[in-house]
MARDOPA-148940 format. One record per residue: x, y, z of N, C-alpha, C in turn; residue in three letters; residue number from 1. Coordinates in Angstrom, 2 decimals. Layout:
REC     neast    nnorth       nup    caeast   canorth      caup     ceast    cnorth       cup   resn   resi
REC         X         Y         Z         X         Y         Z         X         Y         Z    ALA    NUM
...
END
This chain:
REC     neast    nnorth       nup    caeast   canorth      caup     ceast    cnorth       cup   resn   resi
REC     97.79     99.61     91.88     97.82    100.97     91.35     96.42    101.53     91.32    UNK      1
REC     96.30    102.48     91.58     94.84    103.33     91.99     94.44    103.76     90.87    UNK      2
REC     93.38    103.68     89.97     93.34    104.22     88.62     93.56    105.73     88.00    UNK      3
REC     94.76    106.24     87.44     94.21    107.37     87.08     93.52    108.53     87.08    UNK      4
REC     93.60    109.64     87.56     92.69    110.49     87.68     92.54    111.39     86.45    UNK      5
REC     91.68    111.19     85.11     91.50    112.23     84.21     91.24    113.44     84.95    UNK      6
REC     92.16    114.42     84.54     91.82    115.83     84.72     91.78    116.82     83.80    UNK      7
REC     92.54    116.93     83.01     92.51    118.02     81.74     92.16    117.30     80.16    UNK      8
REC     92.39    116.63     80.06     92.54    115.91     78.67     91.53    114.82     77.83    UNK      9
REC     90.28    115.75     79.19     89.04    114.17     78.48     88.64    114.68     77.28    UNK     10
REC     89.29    115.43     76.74     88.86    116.12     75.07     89.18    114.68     74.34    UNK     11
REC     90.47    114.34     74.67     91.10    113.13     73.60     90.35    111.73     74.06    UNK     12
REC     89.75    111.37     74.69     88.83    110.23     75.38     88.90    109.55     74.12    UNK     13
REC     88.84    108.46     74.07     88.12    107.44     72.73     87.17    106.59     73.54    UNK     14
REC     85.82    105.93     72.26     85.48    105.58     72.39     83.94    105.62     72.83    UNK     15
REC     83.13    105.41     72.39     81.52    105.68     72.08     80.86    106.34     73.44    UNK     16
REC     80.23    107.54     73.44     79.90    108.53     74.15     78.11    108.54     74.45    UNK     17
REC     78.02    108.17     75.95     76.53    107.99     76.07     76.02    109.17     76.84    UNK     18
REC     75.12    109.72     76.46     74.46    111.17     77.48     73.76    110.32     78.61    UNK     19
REC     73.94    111.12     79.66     72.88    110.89     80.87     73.40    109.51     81.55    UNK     20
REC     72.69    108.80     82.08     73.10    107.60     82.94     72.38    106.62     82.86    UNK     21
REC     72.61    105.79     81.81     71.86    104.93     81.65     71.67    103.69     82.35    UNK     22
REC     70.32    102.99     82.81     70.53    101.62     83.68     71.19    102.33     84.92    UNK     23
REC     70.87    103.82     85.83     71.41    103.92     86.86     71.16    102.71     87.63    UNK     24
REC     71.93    102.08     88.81     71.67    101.35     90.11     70.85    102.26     90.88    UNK     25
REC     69.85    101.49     90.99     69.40    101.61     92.81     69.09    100.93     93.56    UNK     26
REC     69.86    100.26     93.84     69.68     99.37     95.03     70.79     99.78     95.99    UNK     27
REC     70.49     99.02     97.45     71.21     99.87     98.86     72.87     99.00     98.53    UNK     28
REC     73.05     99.43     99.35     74.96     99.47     98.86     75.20     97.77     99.34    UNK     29
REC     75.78     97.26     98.82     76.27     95.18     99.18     77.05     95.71    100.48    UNK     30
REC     77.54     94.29    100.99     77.62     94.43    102.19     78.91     94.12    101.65    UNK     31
REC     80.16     95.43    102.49     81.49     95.47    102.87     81.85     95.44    103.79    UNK     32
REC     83.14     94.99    104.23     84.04     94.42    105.21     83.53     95.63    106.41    UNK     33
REC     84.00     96.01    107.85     83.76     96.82    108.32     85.06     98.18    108.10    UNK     34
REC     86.29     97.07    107.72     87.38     98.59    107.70     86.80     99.59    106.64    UNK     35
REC     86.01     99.13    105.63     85.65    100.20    104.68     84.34    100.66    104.87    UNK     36
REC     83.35    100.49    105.74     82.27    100.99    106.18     82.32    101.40    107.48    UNK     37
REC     83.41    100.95    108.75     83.12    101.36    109.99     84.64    101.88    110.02    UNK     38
REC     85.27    102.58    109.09     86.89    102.78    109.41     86.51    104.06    110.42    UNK     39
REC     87.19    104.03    112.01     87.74    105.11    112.45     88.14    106.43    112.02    UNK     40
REC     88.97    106.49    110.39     88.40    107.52    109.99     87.67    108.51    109.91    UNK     41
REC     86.19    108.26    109.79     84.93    108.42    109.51     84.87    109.32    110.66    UNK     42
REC     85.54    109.14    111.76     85.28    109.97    113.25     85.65    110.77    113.83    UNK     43
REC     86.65    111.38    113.18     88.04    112.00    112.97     88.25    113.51    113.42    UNK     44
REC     87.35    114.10    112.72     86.31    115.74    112.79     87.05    116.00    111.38    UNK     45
REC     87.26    117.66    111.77     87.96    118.42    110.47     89.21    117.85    110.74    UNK     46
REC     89.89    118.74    109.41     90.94    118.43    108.97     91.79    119.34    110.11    UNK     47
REC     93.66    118.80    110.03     94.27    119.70    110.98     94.46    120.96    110.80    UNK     48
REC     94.67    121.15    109.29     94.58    122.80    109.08     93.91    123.12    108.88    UNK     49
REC     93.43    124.64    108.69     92.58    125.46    107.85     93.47    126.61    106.79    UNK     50
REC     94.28    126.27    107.22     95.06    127.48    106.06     96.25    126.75    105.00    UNK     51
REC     96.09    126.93    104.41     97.40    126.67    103.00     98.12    127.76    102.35    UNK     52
REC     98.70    128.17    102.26     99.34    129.12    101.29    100.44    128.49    100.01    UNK     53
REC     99.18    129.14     98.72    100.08    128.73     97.52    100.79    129.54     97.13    UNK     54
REC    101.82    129.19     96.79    103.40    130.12     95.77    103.04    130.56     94.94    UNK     55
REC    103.09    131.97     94.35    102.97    132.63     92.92    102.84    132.19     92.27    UNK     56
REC    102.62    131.63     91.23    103.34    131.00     89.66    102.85    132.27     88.92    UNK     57
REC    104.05    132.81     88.45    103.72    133.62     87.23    104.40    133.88     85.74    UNK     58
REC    105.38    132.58     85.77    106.48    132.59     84.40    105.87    131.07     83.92    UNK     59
REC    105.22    130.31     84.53    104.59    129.45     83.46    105.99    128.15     83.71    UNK     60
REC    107.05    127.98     84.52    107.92    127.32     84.41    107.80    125.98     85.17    UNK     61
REC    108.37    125.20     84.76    108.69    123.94     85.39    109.03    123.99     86.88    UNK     62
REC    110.24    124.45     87.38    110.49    125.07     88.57    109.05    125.71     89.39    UNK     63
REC    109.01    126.72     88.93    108.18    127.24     89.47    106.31    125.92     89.74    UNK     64
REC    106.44    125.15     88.84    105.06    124.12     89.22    105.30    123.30     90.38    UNK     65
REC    106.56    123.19     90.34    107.51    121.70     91.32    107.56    122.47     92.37    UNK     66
REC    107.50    123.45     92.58    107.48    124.36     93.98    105.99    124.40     94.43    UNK     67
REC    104.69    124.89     93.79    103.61    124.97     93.91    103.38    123.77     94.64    UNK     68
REC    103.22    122.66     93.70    103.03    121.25     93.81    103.67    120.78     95.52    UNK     69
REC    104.72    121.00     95.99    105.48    120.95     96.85    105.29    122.02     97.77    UNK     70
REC    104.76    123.14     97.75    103.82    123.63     98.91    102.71    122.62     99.67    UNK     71
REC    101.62    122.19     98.00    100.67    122.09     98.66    100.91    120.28     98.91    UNK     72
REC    101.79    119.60     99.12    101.95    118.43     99.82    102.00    118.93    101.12    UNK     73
REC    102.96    119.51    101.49    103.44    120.33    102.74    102.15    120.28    103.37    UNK     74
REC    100.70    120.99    102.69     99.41    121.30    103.81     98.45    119.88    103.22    UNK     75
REC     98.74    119.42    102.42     98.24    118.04    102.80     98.51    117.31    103.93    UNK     76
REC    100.51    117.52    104.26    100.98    116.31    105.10    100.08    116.90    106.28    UNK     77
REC    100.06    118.11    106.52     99.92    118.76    108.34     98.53    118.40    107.96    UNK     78
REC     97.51    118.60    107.05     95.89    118.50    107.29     95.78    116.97    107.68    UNK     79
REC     96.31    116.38    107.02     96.06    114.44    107.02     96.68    113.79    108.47    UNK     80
REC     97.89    114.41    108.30     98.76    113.81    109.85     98.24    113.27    110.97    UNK     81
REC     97.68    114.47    111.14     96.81    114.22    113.11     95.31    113.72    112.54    UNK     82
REC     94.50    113.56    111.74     93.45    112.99    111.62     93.83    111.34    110.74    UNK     83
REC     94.93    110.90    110.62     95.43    109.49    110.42     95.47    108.92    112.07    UNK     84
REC     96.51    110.19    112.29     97.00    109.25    114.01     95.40    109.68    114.51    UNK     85
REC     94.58    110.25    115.24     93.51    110.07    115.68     92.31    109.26    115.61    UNK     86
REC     92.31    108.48    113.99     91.96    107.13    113.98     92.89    106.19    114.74    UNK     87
REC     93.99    106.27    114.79     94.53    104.85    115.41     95.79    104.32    114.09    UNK     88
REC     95.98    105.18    113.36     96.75    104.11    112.54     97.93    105.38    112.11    UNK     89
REC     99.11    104.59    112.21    100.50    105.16    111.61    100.52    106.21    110.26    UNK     90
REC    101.10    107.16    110.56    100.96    108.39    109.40    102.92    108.23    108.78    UNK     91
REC    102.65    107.96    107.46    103.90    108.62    106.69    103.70    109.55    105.87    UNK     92
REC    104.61    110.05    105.15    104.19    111.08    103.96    104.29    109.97    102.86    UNK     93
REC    103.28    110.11    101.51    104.16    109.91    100.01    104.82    110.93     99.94    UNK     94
REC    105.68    110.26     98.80    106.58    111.06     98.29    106.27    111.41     96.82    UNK     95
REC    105.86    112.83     96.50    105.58    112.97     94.96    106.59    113.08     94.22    UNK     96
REC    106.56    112.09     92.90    107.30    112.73     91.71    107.00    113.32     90.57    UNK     97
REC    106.74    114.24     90.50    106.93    115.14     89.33    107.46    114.95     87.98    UNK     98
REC    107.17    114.33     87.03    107.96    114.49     85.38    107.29    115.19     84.39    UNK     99
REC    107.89    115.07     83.35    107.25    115.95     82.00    107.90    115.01     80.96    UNK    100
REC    108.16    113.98     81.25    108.02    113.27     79.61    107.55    111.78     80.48    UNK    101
REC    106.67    111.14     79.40    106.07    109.91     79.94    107.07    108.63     79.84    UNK    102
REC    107.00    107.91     80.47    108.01    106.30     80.59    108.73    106.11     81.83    UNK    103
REC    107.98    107.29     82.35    108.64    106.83     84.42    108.39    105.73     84.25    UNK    104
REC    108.91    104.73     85.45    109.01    103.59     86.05    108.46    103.69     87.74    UNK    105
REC    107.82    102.94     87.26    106.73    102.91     88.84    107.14    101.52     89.25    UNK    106
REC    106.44    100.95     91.13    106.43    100.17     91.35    105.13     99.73     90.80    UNK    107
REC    104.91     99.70     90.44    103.03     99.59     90.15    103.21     99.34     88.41    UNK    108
REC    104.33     99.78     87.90    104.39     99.81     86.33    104.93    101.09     85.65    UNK    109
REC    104.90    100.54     84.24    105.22    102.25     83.93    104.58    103.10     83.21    UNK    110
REC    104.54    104.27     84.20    103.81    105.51     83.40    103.59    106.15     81.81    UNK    111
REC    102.47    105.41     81.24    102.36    105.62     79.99    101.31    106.72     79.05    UNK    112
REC    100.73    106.57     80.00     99.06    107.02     79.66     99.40    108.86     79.82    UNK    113
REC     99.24    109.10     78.18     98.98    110.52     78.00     98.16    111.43     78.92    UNK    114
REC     96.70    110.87     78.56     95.21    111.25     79.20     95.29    111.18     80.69    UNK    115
REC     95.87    110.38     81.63     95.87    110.53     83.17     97.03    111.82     83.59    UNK    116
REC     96.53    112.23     84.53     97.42    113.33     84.83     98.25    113.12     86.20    UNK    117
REC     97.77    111.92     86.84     98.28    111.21     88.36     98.33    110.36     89.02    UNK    118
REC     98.76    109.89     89.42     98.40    108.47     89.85     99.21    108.01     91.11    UNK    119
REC     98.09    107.31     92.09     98.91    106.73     93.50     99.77    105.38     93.21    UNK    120
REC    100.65    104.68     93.75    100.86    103.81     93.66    101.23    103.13     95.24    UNK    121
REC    100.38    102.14     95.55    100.31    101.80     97.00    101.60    100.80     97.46    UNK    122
REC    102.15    100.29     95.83    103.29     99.36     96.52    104.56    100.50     97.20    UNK    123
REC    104.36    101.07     97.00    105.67    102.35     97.51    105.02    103.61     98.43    UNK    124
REC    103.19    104.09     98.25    102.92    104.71     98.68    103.10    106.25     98.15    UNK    125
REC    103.63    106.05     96.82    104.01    107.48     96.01    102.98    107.76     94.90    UNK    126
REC    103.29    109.19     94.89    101.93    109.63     93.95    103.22    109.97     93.07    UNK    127
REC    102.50    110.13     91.53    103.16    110.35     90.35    102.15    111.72     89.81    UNK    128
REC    102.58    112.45     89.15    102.15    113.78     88.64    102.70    113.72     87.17    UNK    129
REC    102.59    113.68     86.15    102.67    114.17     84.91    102.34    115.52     84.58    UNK    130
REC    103.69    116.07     84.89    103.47    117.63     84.69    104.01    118.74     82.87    UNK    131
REC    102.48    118.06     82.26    102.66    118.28     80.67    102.70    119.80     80.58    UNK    132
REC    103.54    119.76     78.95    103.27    121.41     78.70    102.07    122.28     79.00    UNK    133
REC    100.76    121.72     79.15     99.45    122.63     79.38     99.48    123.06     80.29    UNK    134
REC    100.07    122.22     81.71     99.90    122.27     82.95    100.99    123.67     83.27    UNK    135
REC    102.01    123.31     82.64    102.94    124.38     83.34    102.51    125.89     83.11    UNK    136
REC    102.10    125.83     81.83    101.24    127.23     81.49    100.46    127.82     82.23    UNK    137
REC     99.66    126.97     83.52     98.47    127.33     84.52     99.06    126.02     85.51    UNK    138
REC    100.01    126.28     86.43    100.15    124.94     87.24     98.90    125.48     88.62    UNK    139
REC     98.70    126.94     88.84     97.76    127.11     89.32     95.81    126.73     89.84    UNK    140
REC     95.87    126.66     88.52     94.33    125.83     88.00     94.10    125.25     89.60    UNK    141
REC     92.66    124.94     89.93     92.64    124.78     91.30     92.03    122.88     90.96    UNK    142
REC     91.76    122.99     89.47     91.52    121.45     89.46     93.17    120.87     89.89    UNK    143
REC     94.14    121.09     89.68     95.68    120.34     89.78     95.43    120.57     91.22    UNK    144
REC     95.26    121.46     92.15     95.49    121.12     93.43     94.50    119.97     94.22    UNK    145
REC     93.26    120.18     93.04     92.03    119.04     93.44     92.94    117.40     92.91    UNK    146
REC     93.60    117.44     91.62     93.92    116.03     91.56     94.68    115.58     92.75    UNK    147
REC     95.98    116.60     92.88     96.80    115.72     93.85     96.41    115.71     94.89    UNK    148
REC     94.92    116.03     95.57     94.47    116.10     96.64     93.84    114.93     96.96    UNK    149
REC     93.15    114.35     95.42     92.63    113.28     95.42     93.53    112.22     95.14    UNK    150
REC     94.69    112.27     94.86     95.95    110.80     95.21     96.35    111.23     96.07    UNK    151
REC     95.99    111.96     97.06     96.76    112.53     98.77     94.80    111.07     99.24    UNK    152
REC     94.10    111.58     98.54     93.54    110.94     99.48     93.50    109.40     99.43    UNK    153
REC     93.56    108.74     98.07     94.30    107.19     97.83     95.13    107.24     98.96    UNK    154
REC     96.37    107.86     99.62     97.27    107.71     99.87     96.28    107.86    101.58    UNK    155
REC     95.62    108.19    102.22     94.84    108.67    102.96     94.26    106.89    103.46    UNK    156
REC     93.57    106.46    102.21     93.08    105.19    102.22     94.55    104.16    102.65    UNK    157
REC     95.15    104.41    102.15     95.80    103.25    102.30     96.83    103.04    103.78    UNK    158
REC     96.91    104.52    103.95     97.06    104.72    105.27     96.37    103.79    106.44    UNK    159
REC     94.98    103.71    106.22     93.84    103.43    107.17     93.24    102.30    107.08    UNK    160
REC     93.77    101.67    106.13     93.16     99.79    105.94     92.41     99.78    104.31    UNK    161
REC     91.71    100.90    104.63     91.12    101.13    102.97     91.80    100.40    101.90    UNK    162
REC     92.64    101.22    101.69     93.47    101.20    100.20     93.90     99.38    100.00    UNK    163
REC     94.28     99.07    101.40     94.57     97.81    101.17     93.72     96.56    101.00    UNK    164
REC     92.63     96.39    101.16     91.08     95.85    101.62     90.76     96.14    100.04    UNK    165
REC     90.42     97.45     99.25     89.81     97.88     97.56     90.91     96.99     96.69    UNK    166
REC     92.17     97.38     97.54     93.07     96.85     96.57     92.90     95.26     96.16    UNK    167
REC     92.79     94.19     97.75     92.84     93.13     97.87     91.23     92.84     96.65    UNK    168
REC     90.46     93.39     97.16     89.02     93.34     96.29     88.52     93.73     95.20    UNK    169
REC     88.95     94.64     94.18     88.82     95.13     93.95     89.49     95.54     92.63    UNK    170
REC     90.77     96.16     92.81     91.85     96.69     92.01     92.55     95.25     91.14    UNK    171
REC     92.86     95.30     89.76     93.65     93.95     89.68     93.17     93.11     89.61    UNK    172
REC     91.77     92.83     89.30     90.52     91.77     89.08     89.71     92.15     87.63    UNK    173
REC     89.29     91.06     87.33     88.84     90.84     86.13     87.25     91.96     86.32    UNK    174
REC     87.07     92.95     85.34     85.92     93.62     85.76     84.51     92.57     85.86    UNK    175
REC     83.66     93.06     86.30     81.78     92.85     86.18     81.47     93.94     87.32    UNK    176
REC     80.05     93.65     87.40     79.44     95.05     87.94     79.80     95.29     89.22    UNK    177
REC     79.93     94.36     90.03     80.29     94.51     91.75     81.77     95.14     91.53    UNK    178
REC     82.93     94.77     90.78     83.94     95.17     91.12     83.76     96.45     90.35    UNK    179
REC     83.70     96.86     89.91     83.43     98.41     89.03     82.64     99.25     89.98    UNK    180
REC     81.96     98.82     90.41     81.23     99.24     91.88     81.93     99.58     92.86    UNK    181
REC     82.87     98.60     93.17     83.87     98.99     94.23     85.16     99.86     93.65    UNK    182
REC     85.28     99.72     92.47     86.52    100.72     92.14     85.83    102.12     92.50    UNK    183
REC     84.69    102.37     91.93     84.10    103.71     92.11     84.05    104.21     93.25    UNK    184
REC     83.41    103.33     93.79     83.31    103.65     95.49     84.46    104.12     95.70    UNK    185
REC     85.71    103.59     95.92     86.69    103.94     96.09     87.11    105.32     95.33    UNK    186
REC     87.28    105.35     94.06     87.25    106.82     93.73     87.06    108.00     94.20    UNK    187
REC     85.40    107.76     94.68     84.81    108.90     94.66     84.86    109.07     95.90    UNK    188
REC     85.20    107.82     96.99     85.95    108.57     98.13     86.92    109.33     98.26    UNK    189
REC     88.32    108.89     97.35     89.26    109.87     97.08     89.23    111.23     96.59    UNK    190
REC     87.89    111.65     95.46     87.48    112.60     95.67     86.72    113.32     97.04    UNK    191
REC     86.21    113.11     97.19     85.17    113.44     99.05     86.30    113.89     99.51    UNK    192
REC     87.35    112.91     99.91     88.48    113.23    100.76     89.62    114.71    100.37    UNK    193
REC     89.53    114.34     98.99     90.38    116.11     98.25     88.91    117.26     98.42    UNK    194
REC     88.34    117.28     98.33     87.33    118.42     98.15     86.90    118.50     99.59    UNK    195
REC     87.43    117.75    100.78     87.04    117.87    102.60     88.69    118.89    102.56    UNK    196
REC     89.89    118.41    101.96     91.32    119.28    101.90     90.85    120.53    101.73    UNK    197
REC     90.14    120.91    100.36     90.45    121.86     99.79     89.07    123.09    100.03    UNK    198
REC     87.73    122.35    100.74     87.03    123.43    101.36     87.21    123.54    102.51    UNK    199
REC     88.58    122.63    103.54     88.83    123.21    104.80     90.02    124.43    104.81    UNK    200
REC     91.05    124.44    103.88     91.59    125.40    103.35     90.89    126.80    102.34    UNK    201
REC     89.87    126.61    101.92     89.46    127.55    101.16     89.45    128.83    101.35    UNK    202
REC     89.31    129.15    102.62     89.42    130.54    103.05     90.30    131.45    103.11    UNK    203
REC     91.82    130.34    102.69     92.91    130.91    102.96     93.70    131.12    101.26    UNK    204
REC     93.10    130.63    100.60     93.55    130.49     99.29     93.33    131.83     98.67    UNK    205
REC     91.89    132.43     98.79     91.91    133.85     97.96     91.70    133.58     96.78    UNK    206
REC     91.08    132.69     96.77     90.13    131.88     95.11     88.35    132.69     95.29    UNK    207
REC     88.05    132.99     93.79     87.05    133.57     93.44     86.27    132.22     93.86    UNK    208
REC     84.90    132.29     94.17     84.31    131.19     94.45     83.42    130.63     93.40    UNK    209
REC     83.64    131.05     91.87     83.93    130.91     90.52     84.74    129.66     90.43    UNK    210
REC     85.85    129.31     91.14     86.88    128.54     90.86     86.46    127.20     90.78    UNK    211
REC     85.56    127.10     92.41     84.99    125.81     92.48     83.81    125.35     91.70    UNK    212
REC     83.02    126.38     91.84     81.95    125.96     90.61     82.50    125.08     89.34    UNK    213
REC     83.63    126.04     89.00     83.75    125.39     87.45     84.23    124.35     87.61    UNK    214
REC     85.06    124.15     88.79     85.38    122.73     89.15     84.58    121.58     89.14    UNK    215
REC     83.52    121.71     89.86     82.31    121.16     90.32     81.31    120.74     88.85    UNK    216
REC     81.25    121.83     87.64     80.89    121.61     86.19     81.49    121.06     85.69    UNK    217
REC     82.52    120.37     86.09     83.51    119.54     84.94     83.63    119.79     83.89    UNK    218
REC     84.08    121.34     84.19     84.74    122.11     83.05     85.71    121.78     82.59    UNK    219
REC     86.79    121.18     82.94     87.77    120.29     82.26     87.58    119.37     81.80    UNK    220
REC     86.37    118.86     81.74     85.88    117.32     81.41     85.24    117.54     80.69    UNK    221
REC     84.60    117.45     79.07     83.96    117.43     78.42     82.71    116.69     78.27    UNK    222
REC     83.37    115.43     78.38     82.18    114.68     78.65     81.47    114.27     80.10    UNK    223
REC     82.39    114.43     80.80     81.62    114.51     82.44     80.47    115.39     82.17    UNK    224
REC     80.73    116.63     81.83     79.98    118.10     82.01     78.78    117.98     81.18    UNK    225
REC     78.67    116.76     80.70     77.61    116.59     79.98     76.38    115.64     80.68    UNK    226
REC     77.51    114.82     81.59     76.54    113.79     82.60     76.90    112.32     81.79    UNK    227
REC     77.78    112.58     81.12     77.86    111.46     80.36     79.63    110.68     80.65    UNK    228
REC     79.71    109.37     80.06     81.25    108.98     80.40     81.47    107.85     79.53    UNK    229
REC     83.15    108.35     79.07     83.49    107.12     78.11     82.61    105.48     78.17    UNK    230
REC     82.25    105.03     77.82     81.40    103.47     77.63     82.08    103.03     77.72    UNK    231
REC     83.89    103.12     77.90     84.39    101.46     78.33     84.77    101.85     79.45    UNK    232
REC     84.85    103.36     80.51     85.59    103.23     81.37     83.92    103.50     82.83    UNK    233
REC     84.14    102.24     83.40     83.51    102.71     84.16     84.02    102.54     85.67    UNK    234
REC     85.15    102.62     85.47     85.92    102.89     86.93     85.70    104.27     87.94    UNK    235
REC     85.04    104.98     86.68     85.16    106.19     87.54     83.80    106.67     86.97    UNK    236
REC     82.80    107.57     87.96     81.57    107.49     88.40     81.19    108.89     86.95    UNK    237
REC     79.98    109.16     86.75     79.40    109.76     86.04     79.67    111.61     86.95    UNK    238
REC     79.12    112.58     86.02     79.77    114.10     86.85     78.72    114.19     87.83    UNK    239
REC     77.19    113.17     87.70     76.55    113.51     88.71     77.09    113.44     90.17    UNK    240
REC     77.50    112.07     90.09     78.02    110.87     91.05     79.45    112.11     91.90    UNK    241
REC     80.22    112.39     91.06     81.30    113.15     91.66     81.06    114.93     91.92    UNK    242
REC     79.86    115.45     91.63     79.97    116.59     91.73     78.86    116.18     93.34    UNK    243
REC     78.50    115.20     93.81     77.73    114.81     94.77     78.87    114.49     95.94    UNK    244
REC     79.86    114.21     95.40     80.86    113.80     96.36     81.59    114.42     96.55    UNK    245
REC     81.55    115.54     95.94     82.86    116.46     96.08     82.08    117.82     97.00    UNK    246
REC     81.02    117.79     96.54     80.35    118.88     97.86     80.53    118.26     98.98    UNK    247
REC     79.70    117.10     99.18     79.61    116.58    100.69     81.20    116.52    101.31    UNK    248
REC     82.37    116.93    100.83     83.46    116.94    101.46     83.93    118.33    101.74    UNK    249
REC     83.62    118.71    100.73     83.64    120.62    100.64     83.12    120.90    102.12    UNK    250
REC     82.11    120.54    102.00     81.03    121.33    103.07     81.74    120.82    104.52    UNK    251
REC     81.86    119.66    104.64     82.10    119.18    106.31     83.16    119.14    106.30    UNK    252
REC     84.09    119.37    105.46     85.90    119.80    105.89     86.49    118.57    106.16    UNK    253
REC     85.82    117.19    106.40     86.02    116.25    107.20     85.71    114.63    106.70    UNK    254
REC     86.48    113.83    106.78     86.56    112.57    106.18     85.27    111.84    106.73    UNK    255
REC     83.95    112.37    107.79     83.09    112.35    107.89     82.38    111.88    106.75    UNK    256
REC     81.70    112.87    106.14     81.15    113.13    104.78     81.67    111.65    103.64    UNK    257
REC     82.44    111.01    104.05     83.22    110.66    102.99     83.05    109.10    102.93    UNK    258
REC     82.11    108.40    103.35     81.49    107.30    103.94     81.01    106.38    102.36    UNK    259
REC     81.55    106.10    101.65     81.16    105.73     99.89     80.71    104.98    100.02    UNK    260
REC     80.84    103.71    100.89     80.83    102.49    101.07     79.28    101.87    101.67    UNK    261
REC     78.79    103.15    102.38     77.15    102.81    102.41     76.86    103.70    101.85    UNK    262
REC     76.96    103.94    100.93     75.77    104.91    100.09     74.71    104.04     99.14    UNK    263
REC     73.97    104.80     99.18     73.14    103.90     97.63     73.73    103.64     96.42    UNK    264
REC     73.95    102.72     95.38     74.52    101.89     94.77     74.11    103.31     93.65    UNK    265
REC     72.80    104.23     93.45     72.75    105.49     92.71     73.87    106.22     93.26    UNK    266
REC     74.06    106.35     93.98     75.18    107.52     94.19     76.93    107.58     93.94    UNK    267
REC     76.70    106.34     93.29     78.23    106.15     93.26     77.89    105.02     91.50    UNK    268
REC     77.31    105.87     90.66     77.22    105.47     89.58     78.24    106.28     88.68    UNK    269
END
């Protein structure tokens, strides 16, 4: 199971709150397998589309989110499709499910966790969405099209050898610093990979360019936006670390950019 993606709810976080980045790494990145440093991927170009078109939402309803949500799989499947098969490796769709009360049943386990808003699960290849009362109020928000963009891109990884290689290494292991290292890595590729979706579509969306900024501030994140991150969770990288990774995908449209795996051991703190 791919960890969680906090998106709206790091207000409720527990647990002792450090500013800034303390003990950053810098040293050059350990040496990984080649599927996760030389994946075909990487070679791919842009994405297949450039255009998306999202559905209205303007009654705030359930229906109406499950439709949104289900557009933008639709320009995930066509953007991801032909740049899976052009590496060399077999394209399926996940299949998203959508709920609003917690205790789904996953292959991976069951959906419990208030605070996560999504989650991949690689034994089935399905993304899960927890679609809470806040969400339906704004299913719009362009962070929700950024989460499921970023379990489109788990799902991206696992497609391509990735997902299965982090998983084997990685996921499901007792933490210390190398594997927390590699969960991140992995992360913040899945971010790279949603923010290459969503600035190769951008033009077509008709979003103030306000939208991304605040995205990019981890304005939903309280404590990201500070540079800071829960002290027990360090699966997932500091707002420096991800507002670094989420441009470099923005900008080149393209799973290019999205290379985690040699970066400097700073950049994926």
């Amino acid at each position: 199971m791919r960890i969680p993606r906090l998106a709206l709810m790091a207000g409720a976080l527990a647990g002792v709150l450090f500013a800034g980045t303390a003990h950053a790494a810098t040293s050059a990145a350990p040496s990984y397998k080649p599927v996760l440093t030389k994946n075909p991927l990487y070679k791919t170009g842009k994405l297949g589309i450039s255009a998306c078109e999202e559905p209205q939402v303007q009654n705030g309803t359930v229906e109406e989110a499950e439709l949104y949500f289900e557009a933008v799989m639709e320009c995930l499947d066509k953007a991801w499709s032909p740049v899976v098969k052009k590496a060399g490796y077999r394209f399926t769709k996940s299949k998203l499910t959508v709920f609003t009360k917690l205790g789904v049943k996953t292959p991976c386990g069951t959906y419990n966790d208030p605070y996560a808003q999504a989650m991949y699960c690689e034994k089935n290849k399905g993304m899960y969405f927890y679609l809470s009362p806040d969400i339906v109020e704004e299913p719009t928000d362009l962070a929700l099209m950024q989460v499921l963009a970023h379990e489109y891109g788990h799902h991206v990884q696992e497609l391509t050898g990735i997902g299965k290689e982090t998983t084997r290494s990685f996921y499901y292991r007792k933490p210390n610093s190398r594997i927390l290292e590699g969960v991140r890595r992995s992360e913040l590729q899945a971010q790279c990979l949603s923010a290459a979706f969503v600035g190769r579509v951008w033009g077509s969306l008709g979003r103030p360019d306000t939208d991304w900024t605040i995205l990019l501030k981890g304005s939903h994140n309280p404590v990201a936006a500070l540079g800071a991150r829960n002290s027990g969770d360090e699966t997932h990288a500091t707002q420096a670390s991800n507002k670094y990774w989420l441009e470099r995908g923005f900008k080149a449209q393209s799973a290019s950019a999205c290379n985690t795996w040699t970066a400097p051991s700073r950049k994926v703190y």
